[in-house]
C-alpha positions as CSV (number, residue, x, y, z in Angstrom):
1,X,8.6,164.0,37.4
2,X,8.0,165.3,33.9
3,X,4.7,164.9,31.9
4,X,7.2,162.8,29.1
5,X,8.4,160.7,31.9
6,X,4.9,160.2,33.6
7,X,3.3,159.2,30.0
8,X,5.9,156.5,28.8
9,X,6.1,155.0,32.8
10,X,2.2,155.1,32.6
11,X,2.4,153.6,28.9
12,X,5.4,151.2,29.9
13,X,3.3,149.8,32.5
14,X,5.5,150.8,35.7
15,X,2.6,153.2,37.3
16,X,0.0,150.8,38.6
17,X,-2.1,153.5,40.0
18,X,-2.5,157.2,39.9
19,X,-4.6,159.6,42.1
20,X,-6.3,162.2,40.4
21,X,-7.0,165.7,42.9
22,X,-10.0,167.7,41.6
23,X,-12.2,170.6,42.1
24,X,-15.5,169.0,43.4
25,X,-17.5,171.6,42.8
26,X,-16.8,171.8,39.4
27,X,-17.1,168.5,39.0
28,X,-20.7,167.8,40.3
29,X,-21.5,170.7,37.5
30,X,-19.5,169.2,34.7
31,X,-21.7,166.1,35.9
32,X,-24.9,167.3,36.2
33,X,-24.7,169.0,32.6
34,X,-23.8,165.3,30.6
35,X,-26.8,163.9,32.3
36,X,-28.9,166.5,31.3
37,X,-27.1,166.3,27.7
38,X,-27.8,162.3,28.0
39,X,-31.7,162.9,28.7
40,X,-32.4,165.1,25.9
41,X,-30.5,162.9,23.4
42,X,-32.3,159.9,24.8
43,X,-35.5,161.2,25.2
44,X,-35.4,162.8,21.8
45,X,-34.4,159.1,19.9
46,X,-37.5,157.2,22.3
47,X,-39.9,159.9,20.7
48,X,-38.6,159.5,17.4
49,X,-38.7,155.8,17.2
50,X,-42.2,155.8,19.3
51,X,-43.3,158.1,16.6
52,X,-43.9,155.2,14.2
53,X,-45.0,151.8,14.8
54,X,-42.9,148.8,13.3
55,X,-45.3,148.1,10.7
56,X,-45.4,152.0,9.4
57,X,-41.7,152.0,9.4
58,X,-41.8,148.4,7.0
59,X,-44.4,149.9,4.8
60,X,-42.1,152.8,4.4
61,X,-39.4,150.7,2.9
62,X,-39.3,150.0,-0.6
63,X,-39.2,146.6,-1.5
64,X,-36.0,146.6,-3.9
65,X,-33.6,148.3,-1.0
66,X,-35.4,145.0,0.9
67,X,-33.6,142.7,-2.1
68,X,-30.8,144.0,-2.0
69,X,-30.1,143.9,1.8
70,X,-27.5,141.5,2.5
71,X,-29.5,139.8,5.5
């Protein structure tokens, strides 16, 4: 079967199911690397936002961008 043929069967509907073979190994790495990527960018984002309190970030806005908010 040809890629074209597998994409519009795939797109048309007609292929219910596909099995994907992969390299495990490779694939435990590949994993292991996005949720290390995911805990820095989360952790980073929890510090920032911890990094002020509430009030500190409403004293920080100004209050004509608070009039002119659409909420």
């Amino acid at each position: 079967m040809s890629w074209m043929r597998f994409a519009k069967d795939l797109y048309g509907g007609r292929i219910e199911q596909i099995c994907i073979l992969s390299d495990l190994e490779r694939m435990k790495g590949e994993a292991e690397e996005l949720r290390q990527l995911h805990a820095a960018s989360t952790t980073k984002s929890e510090d920032t936002l911890s990094a002020k309190t509430k009030k500190e970030r409403f004293d920080g806005q100004s209050w004509d961008s608070v009039k002119t908010s659409p909420f």
